[in-house]
C-alpha positions in Angstrom: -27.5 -7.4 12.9 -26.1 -4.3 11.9 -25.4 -2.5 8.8 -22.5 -5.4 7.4 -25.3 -7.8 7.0 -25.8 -7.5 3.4 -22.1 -7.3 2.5 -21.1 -10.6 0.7 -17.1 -10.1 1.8 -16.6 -12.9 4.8 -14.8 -10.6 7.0 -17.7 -7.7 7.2 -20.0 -10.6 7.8 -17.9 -12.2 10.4 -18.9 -8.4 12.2 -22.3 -8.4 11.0 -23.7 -8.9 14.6 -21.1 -7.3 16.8 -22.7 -4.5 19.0 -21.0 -1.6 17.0 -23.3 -0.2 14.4 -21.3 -0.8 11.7 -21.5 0.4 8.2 -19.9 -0.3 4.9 -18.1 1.8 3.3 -20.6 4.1 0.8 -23.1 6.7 0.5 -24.7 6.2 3.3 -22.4 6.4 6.2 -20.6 8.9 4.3 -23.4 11.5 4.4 -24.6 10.5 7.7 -20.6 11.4 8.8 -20.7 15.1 7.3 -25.1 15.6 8.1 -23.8 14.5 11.7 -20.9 16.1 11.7 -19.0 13.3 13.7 -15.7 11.4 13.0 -15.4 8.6 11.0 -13.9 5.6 12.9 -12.5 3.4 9.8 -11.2 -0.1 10.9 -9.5 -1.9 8.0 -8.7 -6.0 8.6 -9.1 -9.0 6.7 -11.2 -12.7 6.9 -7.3 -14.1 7.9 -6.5 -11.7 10.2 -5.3 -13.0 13.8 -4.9 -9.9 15.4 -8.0 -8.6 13.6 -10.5 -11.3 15.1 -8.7 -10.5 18.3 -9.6 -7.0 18.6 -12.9 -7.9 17.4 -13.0 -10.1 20.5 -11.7 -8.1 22.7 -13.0 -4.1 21.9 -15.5 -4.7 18.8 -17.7 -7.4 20.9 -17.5 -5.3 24.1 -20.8 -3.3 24.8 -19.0 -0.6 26.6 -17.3 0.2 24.1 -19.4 -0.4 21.4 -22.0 2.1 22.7 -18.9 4.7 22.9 -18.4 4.3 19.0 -22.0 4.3 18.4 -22.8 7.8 20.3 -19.2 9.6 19.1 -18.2 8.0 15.7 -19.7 6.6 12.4 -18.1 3.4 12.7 -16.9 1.8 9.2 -15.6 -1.4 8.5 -13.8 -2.1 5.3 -12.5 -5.8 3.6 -9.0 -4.3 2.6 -8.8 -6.8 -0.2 -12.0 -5.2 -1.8 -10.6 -2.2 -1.2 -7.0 -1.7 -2.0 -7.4 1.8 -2.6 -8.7 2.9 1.2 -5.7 0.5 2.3 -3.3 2.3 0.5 -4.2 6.0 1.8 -5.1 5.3 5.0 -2.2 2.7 5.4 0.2 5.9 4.6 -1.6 7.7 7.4 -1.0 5.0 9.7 2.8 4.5 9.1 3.1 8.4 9.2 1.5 8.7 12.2 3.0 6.0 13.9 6.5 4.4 12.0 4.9 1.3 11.1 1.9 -0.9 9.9 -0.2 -3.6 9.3 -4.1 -5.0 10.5 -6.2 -4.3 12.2 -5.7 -1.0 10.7 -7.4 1.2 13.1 -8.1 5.2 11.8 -10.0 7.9 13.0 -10.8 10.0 9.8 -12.9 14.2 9.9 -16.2 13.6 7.7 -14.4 15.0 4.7 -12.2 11.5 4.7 -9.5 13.0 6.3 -7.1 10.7 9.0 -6.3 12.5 11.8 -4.9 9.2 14.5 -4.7 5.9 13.8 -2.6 2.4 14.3 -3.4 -0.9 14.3 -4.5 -3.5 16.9 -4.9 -1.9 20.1 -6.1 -3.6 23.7 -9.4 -3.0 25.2 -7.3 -1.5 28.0 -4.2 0.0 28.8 -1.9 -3.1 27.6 1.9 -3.7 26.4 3.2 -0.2 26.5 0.1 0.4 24.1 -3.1 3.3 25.0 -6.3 1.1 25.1 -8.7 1.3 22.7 -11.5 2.5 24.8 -9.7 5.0 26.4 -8.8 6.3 22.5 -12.5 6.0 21.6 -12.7 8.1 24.7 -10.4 10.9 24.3 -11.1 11.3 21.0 -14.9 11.7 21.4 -14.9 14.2 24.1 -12.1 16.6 21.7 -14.0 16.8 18.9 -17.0 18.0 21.2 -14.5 20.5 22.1 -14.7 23.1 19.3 -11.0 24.1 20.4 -9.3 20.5 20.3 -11.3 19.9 17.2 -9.9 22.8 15.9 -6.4 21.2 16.3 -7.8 17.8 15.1 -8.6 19.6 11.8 -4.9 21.1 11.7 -3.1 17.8 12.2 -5.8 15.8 9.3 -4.4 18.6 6.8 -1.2 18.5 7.8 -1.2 14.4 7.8 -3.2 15.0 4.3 0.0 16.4 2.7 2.1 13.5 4.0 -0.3 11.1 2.5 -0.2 12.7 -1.0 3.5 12.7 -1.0 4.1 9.5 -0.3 1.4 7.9 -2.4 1.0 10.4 -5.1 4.2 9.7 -7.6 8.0 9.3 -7.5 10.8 11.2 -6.7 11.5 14.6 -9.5 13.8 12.8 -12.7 17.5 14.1 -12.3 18.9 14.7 -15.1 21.3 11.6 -14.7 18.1 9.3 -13.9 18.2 6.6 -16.7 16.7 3.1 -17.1 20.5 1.0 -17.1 21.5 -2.4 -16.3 23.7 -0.8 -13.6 20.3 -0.7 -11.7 19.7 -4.3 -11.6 23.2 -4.9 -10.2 22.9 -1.6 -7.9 19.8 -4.1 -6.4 21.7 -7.7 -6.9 24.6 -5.6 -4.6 22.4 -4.9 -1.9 20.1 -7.8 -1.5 24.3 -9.6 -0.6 24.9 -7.1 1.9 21.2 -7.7 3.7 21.5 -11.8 3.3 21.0 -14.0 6.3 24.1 -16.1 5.4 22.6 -18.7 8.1 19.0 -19.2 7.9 18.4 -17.3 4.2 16.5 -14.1 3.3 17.3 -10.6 3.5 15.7 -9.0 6.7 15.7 -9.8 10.1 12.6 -11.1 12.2 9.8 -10.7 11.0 10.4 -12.3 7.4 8.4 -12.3 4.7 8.9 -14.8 1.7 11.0 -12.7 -0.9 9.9 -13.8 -4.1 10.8 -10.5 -5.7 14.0 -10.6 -4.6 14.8 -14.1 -5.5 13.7 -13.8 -9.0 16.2 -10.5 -9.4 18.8 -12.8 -7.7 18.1 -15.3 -10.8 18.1 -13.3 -13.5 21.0 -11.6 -12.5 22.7 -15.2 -12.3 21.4 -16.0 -15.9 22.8 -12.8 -17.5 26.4 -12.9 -15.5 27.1 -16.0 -14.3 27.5 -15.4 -10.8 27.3 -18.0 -8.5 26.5 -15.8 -5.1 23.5 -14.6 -6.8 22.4 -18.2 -7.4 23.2 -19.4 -4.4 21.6 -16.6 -2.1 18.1 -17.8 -3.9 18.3 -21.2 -3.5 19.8 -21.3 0.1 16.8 -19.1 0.7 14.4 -21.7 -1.8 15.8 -24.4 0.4 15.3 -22.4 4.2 12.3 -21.7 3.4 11.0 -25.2 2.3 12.4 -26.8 5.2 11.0 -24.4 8.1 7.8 -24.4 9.6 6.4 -21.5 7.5 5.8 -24.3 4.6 3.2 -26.7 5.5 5.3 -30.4 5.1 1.5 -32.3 5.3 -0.8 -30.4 2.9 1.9 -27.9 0.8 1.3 -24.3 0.7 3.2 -21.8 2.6 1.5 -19.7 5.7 1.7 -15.8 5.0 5.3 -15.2 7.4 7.7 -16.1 9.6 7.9 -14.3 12.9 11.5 -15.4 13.4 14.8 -15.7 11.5 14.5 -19.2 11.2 11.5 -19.4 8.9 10.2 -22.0 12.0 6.9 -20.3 13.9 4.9 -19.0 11.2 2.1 -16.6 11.1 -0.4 -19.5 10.3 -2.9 -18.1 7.7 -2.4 -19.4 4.0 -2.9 -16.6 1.5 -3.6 -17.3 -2.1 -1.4 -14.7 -3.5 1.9 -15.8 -1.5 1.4 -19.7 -3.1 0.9 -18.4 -6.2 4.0 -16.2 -6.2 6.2 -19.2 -4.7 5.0 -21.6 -6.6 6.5 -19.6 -9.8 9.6 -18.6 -8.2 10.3 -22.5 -7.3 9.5 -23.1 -10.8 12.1 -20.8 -12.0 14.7 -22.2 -9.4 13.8 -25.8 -11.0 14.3 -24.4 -14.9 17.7 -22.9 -13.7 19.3 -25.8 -11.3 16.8 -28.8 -12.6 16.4 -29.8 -9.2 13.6 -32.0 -8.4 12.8 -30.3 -4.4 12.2 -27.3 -6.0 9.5 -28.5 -8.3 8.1 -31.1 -5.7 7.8 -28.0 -3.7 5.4 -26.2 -6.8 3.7 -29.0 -7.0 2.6 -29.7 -4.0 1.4 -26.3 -3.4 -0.8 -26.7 -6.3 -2.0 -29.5 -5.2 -2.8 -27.8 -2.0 -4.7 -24.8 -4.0 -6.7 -27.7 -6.2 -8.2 -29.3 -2.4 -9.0 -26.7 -0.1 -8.6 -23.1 -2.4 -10.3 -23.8 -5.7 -13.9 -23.4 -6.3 -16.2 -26.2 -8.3 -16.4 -23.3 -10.8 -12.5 -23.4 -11.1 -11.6 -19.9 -10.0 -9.8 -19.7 -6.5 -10.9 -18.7 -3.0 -8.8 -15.9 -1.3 -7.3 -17.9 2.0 -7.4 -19.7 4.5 -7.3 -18.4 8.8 -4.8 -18.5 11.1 -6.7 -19.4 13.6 -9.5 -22.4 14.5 -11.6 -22.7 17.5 -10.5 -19.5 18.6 -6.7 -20.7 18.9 -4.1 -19.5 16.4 -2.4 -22.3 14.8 -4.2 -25.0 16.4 -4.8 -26.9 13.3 -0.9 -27.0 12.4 0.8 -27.9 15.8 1.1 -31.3 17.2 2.4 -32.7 20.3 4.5 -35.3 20.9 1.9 -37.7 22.6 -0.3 -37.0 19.3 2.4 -38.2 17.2 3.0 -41.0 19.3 0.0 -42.3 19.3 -0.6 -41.8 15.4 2.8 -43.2 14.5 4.0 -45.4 17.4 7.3 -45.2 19.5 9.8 -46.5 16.4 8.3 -44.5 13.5 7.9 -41.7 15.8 11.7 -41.5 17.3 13.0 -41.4 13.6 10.3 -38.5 12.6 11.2 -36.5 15.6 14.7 -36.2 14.7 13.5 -35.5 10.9 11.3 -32.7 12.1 12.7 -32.0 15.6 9.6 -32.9 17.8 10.4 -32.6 21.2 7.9 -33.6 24.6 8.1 -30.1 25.6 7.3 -28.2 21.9 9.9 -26.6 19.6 8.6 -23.5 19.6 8.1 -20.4 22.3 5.2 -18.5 22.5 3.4 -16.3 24.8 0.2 -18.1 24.4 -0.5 -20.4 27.1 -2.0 -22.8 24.4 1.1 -22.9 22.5 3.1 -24.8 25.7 4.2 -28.3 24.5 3.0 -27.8 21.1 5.6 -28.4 17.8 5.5 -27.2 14.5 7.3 -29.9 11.9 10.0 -28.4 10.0 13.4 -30.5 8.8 16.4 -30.3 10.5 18.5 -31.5 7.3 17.8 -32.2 3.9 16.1 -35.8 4.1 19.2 -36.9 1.8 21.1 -36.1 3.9 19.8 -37.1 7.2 18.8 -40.9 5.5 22.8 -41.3 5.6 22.7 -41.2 9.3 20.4 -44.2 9.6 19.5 -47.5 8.3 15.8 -47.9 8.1 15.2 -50.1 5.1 15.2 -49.8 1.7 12.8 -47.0 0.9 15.1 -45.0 3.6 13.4 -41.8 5.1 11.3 -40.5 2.3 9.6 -43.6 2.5 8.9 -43.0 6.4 7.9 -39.8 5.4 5.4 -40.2 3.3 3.8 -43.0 5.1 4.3 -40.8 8.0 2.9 -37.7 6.4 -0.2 -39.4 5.0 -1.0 -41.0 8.5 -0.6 -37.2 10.4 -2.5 -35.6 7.7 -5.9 -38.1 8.2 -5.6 -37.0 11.5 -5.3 -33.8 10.8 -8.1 -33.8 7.9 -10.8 -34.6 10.9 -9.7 -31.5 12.9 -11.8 -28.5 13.1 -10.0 -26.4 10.2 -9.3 -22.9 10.0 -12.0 -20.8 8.2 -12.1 -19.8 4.7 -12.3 -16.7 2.7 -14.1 -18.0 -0.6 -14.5 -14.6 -2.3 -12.8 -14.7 -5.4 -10.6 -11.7 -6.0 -9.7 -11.0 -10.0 -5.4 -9.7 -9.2 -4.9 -13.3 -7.1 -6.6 -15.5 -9.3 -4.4 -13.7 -12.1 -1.6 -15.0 -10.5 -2.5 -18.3 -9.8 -3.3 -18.4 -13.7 -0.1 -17.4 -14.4 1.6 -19.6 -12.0 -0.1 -22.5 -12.9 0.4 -21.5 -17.3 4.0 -21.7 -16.0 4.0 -24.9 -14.6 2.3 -26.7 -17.4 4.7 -24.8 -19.5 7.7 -26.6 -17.3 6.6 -29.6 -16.2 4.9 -30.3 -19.3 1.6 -31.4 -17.0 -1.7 -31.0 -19.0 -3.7 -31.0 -15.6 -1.9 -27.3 -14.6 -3.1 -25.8 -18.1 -6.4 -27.0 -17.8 -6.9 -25.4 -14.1 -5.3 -21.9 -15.4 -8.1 -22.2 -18.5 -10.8 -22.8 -15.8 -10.2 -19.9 -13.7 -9.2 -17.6 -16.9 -12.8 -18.6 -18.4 -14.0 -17.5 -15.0 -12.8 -14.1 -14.7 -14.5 -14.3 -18.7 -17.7 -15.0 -17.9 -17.9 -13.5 -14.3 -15.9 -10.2 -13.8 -15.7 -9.3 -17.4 -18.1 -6.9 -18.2 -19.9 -6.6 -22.2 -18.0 -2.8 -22.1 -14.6 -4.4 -21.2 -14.8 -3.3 -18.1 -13.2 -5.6 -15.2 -14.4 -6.0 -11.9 -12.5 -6.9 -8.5 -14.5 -9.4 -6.6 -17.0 -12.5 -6.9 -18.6 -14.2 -3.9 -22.0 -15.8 -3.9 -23.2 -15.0 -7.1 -22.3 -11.1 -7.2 -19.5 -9.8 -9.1 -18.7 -6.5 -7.2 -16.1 -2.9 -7.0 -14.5 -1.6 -10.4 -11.3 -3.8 -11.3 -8.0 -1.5 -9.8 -4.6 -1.7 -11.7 -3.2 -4.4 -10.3 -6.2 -6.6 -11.5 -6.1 -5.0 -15.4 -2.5 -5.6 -14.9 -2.0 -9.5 -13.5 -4.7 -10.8 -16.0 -3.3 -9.2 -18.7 -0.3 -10.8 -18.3 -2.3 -13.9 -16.9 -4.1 -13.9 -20.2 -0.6 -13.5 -22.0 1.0 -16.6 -19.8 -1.9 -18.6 -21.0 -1.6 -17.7 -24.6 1.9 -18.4 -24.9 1.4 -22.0 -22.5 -1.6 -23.4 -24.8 -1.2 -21.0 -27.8 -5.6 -20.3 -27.8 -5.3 -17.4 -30.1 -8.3 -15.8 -27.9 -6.4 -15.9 -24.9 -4.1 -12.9 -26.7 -6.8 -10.8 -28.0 -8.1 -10.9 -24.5 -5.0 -9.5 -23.1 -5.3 -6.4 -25.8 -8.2 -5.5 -25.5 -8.1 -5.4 -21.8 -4.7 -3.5 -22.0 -6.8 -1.0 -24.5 -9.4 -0.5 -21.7 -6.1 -0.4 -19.1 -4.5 2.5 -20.8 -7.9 3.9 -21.0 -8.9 4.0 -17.7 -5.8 4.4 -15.6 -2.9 6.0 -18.2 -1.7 9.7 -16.4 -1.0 11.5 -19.7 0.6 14.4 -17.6 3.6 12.5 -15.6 3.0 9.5 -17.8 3.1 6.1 -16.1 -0.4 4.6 -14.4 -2.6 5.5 -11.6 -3.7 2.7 -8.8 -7.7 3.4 -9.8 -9.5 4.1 -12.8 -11.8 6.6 -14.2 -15.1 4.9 -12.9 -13.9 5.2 -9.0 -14.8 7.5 -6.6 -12.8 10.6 -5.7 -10.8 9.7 -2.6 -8.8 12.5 -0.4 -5.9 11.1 -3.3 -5.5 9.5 -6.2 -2.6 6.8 -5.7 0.0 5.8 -8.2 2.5 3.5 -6.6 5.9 2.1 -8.2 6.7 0.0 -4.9 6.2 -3.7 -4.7 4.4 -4.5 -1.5 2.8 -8.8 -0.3 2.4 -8.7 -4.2 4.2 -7.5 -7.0 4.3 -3.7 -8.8 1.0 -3.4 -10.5 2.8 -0.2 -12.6 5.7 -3.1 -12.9 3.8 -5.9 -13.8 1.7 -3.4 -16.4 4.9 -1.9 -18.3 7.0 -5.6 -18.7 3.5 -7.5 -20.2 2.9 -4.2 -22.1 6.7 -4.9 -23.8 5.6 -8.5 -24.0 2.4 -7.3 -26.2 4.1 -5.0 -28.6 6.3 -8.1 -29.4 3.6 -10.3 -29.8 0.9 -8.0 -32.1 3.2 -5.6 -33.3 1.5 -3.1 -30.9 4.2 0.3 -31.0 2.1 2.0 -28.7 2.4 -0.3 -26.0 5.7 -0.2 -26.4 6.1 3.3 -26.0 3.2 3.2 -22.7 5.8 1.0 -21.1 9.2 2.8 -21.9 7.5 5.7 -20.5 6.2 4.4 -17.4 9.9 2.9 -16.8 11.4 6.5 -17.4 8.9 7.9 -15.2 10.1 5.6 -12.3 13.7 5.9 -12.9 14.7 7.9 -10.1 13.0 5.9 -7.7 14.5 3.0 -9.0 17.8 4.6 -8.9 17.4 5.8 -4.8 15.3 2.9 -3.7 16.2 -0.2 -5.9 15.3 -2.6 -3.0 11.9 -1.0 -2.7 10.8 -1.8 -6.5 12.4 -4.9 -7.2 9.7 -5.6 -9.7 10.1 -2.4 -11.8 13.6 -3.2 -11.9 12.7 -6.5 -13.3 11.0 -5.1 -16.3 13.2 -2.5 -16.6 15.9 -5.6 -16.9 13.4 -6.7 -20.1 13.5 -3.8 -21.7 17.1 -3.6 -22.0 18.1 -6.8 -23.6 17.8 -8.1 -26.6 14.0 -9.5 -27.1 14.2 -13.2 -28.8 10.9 -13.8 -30.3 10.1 -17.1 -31.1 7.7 -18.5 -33.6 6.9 -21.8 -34.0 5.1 -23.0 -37.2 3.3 -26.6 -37.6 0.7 -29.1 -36.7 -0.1 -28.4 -32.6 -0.3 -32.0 -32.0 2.7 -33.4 -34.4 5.8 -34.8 -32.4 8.1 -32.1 -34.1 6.0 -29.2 -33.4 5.9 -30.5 -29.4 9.4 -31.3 -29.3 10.3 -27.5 -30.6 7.4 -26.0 -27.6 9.4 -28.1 -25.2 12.4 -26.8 -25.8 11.5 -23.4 -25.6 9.1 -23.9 -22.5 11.6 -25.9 -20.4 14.0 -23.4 -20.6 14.9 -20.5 -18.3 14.4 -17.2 -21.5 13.4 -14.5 -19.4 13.8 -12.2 -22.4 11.8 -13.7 -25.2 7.9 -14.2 -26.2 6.6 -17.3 -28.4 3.9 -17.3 -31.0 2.6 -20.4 -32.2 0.8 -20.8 -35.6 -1.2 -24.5 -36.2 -1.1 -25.1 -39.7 -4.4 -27.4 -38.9 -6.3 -24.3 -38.1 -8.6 -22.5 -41.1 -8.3 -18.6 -41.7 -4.6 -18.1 -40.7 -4.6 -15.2 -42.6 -6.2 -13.6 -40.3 -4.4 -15.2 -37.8 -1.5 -13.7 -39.1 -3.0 -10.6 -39.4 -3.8 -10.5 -36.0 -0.4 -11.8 -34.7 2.0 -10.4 -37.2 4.7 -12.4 -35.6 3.7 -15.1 -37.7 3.7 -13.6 -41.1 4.9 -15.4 -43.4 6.4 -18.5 -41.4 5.5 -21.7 -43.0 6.5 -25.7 -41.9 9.7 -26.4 -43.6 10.2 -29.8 -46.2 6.5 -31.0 -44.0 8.2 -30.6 -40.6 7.4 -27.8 -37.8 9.6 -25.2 -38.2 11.2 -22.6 -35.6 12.0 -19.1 -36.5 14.3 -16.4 -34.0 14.5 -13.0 -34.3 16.7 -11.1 -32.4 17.3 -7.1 -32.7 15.3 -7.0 -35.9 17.1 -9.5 -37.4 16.2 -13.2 -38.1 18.3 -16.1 -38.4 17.1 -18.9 -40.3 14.3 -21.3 -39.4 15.4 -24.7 -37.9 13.5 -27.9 -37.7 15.3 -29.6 -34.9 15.5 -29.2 -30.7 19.2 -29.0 -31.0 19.3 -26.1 -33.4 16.7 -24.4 -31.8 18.8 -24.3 -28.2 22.0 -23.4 -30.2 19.6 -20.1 -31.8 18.1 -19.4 -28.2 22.0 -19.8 -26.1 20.6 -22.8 -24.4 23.6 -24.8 -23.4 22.2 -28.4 -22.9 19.2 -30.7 -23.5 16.2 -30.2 -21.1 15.6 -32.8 -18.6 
């Protein structure tokens, strides 16, 4: 066992006995780097990683070249979900170097930290137009023995240094003409209809990526103008997606990406962060349209996350592989025999036309295993299709489920693919706030209770008695200082769970963890916030990011719950800590709008009117719920909601806290709403239907 065998993360230990002489990354390899004076080989993957178990396979289980690394290099492997900010430096070096990403992430770094060559997977040998990795290992061994090619080596790590700090160290200089405007958001809505895939949905060619940013601009651009394109761009997308093989049609949950333009062969692992961000974005499509596929679709994703991703403690595991018994996608792919046998001939020629199962596979591949396999994905819209037959009186959704529930006890008993059960503190923020949302929506008190488990989790087990966050649980060890995008998402996770249950705690939570936010990772110079905090180490950079990348803005999602807060508490210097970090990213929202969708988005909040809502009465009285459900039901992108129970002792200091609530009081015994809009308030209403004439709403929730 080498070096990785005390780690806790489940990909260092899935490396823990590899031939390499591995190290974490710290102190020790560090020093031994610069005492030795030998390059650093850094290789950067995670637990779901196909291509990363492959290379482990093929290069980091291979003796020959694990005794070239081990005379040359200090080898160090790093978990880039513990460590976002090495990902984020050395994944700059990597695209600079070689016009693209992605893991393994494979870099060669001097003992001072600094990348020199890198890229990601690369064969054992020469293989696919790519060098093989020995032969790297090799070449780059013998020239830094050379003290005249190391000598170069140096040159090209500074020179790559500088690159690195441009591209991850700010935004593009303010122009005088930079300004936060709502020309921005339809600058973005404009070019998100010049990319769209007007036949299979989405905004990029092969590979695609789920594009829940963009969606969610595409709706609230709808809300605000009316326009129908920008509707119907998200849902055909919404309804693409759903039907293709990247969704899983047994279990729910959607695999990471499609490689093809059809949203049909997916990249099989099942990350927690993509079903948590599509599970909201469906919810939003349901609000908008009240369509029931798009919040069967939620639903079954969180019902997904409650049987394979959620710990007895109630916090969530990280994902799930892409591969099983050493086969990617073995665990999702059927062949026709299979379902033949499992459903019989008649059952089984009306599902293959549903989900377009052929003898010979639906799908290409150059795996050899993949030959005659199929992925299910719908051809139509079961509605549509169940016109085309006659099949009894439950028509095809009855097949389908029956169907469904027989392939999935089949499936349940294969081998399935591995898990990564560390719990990461920024994903299980989203998840909170996804499921807040849904109970908020769907008016389901099983979704609030799982966001209040996982929230008292992150309490109890990441929460520090100094306010201090931290990033990862597994095994009993919370571990790594919290980064930005974890102050950030459970601030607003905390917020989302406040405003869903209306626990007064939840909202003090969120300040004082925005307190320690602005704290620790506020740039007073340039304004706006950096990627790590105070307590990190020094790294060759210290990042500050405005782009969205798998997950939202953490600079984004940190200004908009900011604005939310100064609403809610009465908190001006939040307010102004937000205004300035939008300014500060102005000009790259104004040259790269499809880049930041998420800035954009709370740029968009800060620009309209805020309605904020309080609602005054007994939590549990018919009135008071009839008021919350009008207001949670509804698609108000631009408001916040305070609740005050009259059946609660000490509101004054309620209201003190949450001065939102001053001075609002049930009216004649009955809950009572109160809007305020542009610091002005209108009069406090009593029933649902004068509450949705205040708040624009144009017709009773379904």
């Amino acid at each position: 066992m080498n070096k990785l065998g005390q780690e806790t993360s489940p990909y260092l230990l899935q490396h823990a006995h590899n031939p390499v002489n591995w190290y974490p990354w710290g102190k020790e390899a560090l020093a031994k780097a610069k005492k030795e004076d030998k390059p650093i080989f850094l290789s950067i993957g995670y637990a779901a990683c196909h291509w990363c178990h492959v290379m482990e396979h093929e290069s980091f289980e291979n003796e020959g070249i694990a005794q070239l690394l081990n005379s040359h290099f200090i080898s160090i492997k790093v978990d880039r979900e513990e460590r976002p900010d090495l990902d984020e430096i050395y994944m700059a070096a990597v695209i600079a170097i070689s016009g693209s990403g992605g893991w393994p992430m494979t870099v060669f770094l001097t003992p001072d930290l600094k990348p020199f060559y890198g890229g990601t997977y690369f064969p054992p040998e020469d293989k696919w137009g790519r060098m093989g990795f020995k032969r790297i290992v090799s070449l780059i061994g013998e020239k830094w023995q050379s003290p005249t090619e190391q000598k170069r080596l140096l040159l090209d790590a500074e020179s790559l240094q500088k690159v690195i700090a441009e591209r991850t160290t700010g935004t593009p200089p303010l122009s005088p003409h930079s300004q936060i405007s709502s020309k921005l958001l339809e600058t973005a809505a404009s070019h998100l209809k010049t990319s769209f895939d007007p036949k299979w949905g989405g905004f990029s060619s092969a590979p695609k990526f789920p594009p829940t940013n963009a969606i969610r601009l595409l709706l609230r651009s709808h809300y605000q103008t009316g326009d129908k394109d920008s509707l119907s761009m998200a849902t055909f997308t919404l309804d693409k997606m759903a039907r293709g093989g990247m969704y899983d049609h047994l279990d729910g949950g959607f695999h990471r990406y499609s490689t093809d333009e059809k949203w049909l062969v997916p990249h099989f692992e099942k990350m927690l962060y993509d079903n948590a961000l599509l599970a909201s974005v469906y919810l939003e499509a349901y609000q908008i349209t009240r369509d029931q596929r798009y919040a069967r679709t939620s639903e079954e994703i969180f019902a997904y996350i409650q049987k394979i991703m959620t710990d007895k403690s109630g916090a969530f595991y990280s994902s799930e592989d892409a591969d099983s018994e050493g086969q990617e996608g073995l665990f999702y792919t059927w062949t026709y025999d299979e379902i033949l046998e499992i459903l019989g001939e008649d059952t089984t020629k009306i599902f293959s036309q549903l989900y377009n199962i052929k003898k010979s596979g639906n799908f290409s591949s150059r795996e050899d295993y993949h030959k005659g396999q199929n992925i299910l994905h719908l051809q139509d819209d079961p509605a549509e299709f169940s016109q085309k037959l006659t099949i009894g009186i439950d028509g095809p959704e009855g097949l389908m489920k029956d169907s469904q529930k027989k392939l999935l006890d089949f499936r349940d008993r294969r081998v399935r693919p591995g898990l990564d059960d560390k719990i990461i503190t920024s994903w299980n923020a989203l998840m909170i706030s996804a499921y807040a949302q849904a109970y908020q929506i769907l008016d389901k008190s099983k979704y609030l209770e799982a966001a209040t488990r996982a929230a008292l989790f992150i309490k109890k087990e990441l929460w520090t008695e100094e306010d201090i966050l931290l990033r990862t649980y597994r095994s009993g060890q919370s571990k790594f200082f919290a980064y930005l995008e974890d102050y950030a998402y459970t601030i607003r996770a905390f917020t989302d769970l406040y405003e869903a249950g209306f626990k007064n705690n939840w909202l003090f939570f969120a300040e004082s963890l925005a307190d320690t936010m602005i704290d620790q990772f506020w740039d007073s110079k340039s304004y706006g916030f950096f990627d790590t905090g105070h307590l990190h180490e020094n790294l060759i950079v210290r990042t500050k990011s405005a782009n969205d990348s798998a997950i939202p803005s953490p600079t984004a999602v940190a200004a908009e719950t900011l604005m939310r807060l100064s609403r809610l508490l009465d908190r001006d210097d939040f307010f102004t800590k937000a205004t300035q970090t939008l300014q500060a990213n102005a000009a790259i929202m104004e040259s790269f709008p499809q880049g930041c969708l998420s800035l954009l988005l709370a740029a968009d909040f800060s620009l309209h009117p805020i309605k904020e809502i309080a609602i005054v009465g007994k939590r549990n009285s018919k009135d008071s719920k009839e008021l919350l459900r009008t207001v949670h039901s509804s698609y108000l992108p631009h408001c916040v909601t305070a609740f005050l129970d009259t059946d609660l002792t000490q509101i004054k200091n309620i209201t003190k806290k949450i001065p939102l609530l001053k001075g609002r009081t049930p009216l004649d015994g009955k809950a009572a709403a109160y809007v305020c809009e542009n610091f002005t308030c209108r009069l406090p209403v009593t029933t649902a239907k004068n509450l949705r004439e205040q708040l624009g709403i144009n017709s009773k929730p379904k």
